[in-house]
C-alpha positions as CSV (number, residue, x, y, z in Angstrom):
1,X,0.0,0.0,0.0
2,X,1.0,3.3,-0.6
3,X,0.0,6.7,0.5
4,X,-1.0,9.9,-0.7
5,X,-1.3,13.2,0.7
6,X,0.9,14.5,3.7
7,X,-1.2,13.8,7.3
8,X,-2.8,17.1,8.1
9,X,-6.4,17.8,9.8
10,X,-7.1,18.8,6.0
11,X,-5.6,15.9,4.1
12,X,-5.7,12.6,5.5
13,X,-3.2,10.2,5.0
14,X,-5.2,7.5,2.7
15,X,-3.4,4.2,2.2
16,X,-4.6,3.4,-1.4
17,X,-2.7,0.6,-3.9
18,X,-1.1,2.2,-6.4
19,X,-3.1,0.8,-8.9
20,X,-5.7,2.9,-7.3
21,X,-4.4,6.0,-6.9
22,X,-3.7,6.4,-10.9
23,X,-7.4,5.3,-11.6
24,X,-8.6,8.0,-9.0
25,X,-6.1,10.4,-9.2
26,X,-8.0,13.3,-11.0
27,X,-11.1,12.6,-8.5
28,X,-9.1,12.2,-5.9
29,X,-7.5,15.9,-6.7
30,X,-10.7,17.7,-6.4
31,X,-12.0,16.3,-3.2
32,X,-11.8,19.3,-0.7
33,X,-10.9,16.8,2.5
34,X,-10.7,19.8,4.5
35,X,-14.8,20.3,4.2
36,X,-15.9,16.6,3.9
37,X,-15.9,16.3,8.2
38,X,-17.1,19.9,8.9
39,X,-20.0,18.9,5.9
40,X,-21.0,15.4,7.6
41,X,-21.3,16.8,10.8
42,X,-23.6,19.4,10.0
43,X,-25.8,17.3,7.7
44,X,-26.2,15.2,11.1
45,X,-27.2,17.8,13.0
46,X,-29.0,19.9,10.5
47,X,-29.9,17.7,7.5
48,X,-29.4,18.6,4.1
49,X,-31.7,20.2,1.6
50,X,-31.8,16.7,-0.2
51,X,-33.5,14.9,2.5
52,X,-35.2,17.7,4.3
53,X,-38.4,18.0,3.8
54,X,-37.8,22.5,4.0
55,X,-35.5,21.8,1.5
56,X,-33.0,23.9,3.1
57,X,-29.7,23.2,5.4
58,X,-29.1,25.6,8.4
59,X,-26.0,25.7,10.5
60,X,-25.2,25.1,14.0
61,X,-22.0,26.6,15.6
62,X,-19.1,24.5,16.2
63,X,-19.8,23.9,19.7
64,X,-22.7,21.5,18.4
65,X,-21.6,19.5,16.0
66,X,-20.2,16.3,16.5
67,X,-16.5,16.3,14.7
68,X,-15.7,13.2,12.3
69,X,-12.7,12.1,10.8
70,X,-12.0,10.3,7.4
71,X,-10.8,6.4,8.0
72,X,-7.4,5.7,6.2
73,X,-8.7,3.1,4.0
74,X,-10.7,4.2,1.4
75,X,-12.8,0.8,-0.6
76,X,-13.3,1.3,-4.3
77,X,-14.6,-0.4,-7.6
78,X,-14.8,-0.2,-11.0
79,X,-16.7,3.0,-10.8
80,X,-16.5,4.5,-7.1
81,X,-14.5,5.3,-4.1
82,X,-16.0,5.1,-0.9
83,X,-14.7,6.4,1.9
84,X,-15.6,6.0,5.7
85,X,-16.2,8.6,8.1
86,X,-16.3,8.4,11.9
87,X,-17.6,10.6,14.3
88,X,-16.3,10.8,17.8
89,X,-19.5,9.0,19.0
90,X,-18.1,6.1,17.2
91,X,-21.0,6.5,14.2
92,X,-19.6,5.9,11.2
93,X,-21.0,7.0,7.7
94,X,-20.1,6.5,4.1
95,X,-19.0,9.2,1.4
96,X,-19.2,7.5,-2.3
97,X,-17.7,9.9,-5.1
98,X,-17.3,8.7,-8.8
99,X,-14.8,7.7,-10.8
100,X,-15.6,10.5,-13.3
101,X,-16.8,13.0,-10.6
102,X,-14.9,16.2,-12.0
103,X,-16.4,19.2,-14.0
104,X,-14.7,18.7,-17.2
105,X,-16.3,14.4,-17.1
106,X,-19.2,14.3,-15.1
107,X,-22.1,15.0,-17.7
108,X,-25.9,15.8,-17.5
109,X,-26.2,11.5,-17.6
110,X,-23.7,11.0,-15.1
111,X,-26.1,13.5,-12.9
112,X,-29.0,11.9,-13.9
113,X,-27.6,8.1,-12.5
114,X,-26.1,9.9,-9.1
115,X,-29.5,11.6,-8.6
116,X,-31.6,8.4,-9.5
117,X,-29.5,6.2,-7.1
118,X,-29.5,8.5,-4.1
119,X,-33.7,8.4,-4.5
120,X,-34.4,5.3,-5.5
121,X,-31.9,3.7,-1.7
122,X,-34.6,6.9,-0.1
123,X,-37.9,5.2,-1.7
124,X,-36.4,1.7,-0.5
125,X,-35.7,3.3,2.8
126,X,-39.5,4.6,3.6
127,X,-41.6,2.4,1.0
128,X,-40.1,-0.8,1.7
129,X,-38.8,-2.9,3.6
130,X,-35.7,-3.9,2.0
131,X,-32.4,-3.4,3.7
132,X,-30.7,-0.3,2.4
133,X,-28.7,2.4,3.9
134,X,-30.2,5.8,4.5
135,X,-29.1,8.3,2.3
136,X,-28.2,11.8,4.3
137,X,-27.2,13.6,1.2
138,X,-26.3,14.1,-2.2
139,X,-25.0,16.7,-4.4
140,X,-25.0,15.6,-8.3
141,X,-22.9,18.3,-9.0
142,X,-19.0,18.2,-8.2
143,X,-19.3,22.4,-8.3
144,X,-20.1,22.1,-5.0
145,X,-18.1,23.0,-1.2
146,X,-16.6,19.1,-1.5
147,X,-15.6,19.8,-5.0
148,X,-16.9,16.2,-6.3
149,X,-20.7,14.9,-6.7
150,X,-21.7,12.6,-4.1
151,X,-23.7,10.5,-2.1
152,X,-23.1,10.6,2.2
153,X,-24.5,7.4,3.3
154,X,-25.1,5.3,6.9
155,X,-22.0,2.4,7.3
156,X,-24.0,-0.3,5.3
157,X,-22.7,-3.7,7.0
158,X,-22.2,-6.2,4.0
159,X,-23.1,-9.6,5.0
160,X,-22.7,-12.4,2.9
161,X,-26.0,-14.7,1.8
162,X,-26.0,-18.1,0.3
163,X,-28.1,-19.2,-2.5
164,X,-29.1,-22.4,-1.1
165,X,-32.1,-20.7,1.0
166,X,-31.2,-21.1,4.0
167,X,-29.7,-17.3,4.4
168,X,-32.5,-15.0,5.6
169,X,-32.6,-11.9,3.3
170,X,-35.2,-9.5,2.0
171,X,-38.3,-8.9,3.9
172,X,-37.3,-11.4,6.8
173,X,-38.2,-14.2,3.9
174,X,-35.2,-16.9,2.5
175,X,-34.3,-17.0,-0.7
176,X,-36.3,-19.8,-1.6
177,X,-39.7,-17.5,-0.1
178,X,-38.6,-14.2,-2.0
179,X,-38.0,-16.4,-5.0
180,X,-41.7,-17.7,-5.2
181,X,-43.7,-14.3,-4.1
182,X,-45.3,-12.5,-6.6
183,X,-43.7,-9.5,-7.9
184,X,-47.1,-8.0,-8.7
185,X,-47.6,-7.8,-5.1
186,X,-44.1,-5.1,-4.7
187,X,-45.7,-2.1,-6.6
188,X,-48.9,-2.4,-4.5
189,X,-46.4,-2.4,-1.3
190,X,-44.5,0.6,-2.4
191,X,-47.5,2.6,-3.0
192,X,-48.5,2.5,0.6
């Protein structure tokens, strides 16, 4: 593993492979690290004007906010690199950014996909009852504070499930159970 970025409260040390930092290195350039904490703690005290239902995001003083740090070890895949954030209360969030997340690559489609995920995990969240994590906020836009479009998540806790049926997975049901119900039934749930 290899590092990038001298340790300061601004820019985290993040131990990365190297084959990762060349496939991130433009995205990873335009991440402001110095707001991402100060952001995430005031979206969990304040909210953000994606999930508020004002549509607007106030401010507290520093006094109430509950600092965060990044975690050293960023994951990534194809596409995105996820990043974990801790607060001091030991709560821990995710902060997904894009591959192509910079103002020169990330087009009105790109936009469109961020945006569609980020609501579609929200109208899993309160429509259904499969297990997603909840979305605190999003910007489509990297011409924003953090510099990159995003998506701030809750820590989701992967667990791995069989296909033999026996796991117990969506809705409480097996495999074997979610396999058979009707998927007419899901649009009639979601509309509740």
């Amino acid at each position: 593993m290899a590092t990038i970025f001298d340790a300061t409260p601004e820019q985290p040390i993040l131990q990365l492979s190297r084959e990762t930092q060349e496939k991130f290195a433009t995205v990873l350039g335009n991440i402001d690290f110095s707001a991402v904490c100060s952001f995430a703690s005031n979206v969990r005290m304040c909210g953000h004007h994606c999930t508020n239902k004002t549509g607007s995001q106030a401010t507290h003083s520093s006094e109430t906010l509950v600092p965060c740090k990044i975690l050293p070890t960023p994951m990534n895949g194809t596409y995105n690199i996820v990043f974990e954030l801790e607060f001091s209360d030991g709560v821990r969030w995710m902060f997904k950014v894009p591959i192509d997340g910079t103002v020169d690559d990330f087009k009105a489609l790109n936009r469109k996909a961020l945006t569609s995920e980020a609501r579609t995990m929200q109208m899993l969240k309160t429509k259904t009852e499969i297990p997603v994590p909840a979305v605190y906020a999003f910007d489509a836009s990297p011409r924003n504070d953090l510099g990159v479009p995003f998506i701030m998540m809750r820590r989701w806790q992967v667990s791995h499930y069989g296909w033999d049926g026996t796991a117990s997975i969506w809705l409480g049901q097996t495999w074997n159970d979610f396999a058979h119900e009707s998927f007419k039934e899901l649009p009639r749930r979601w509309s509740s």
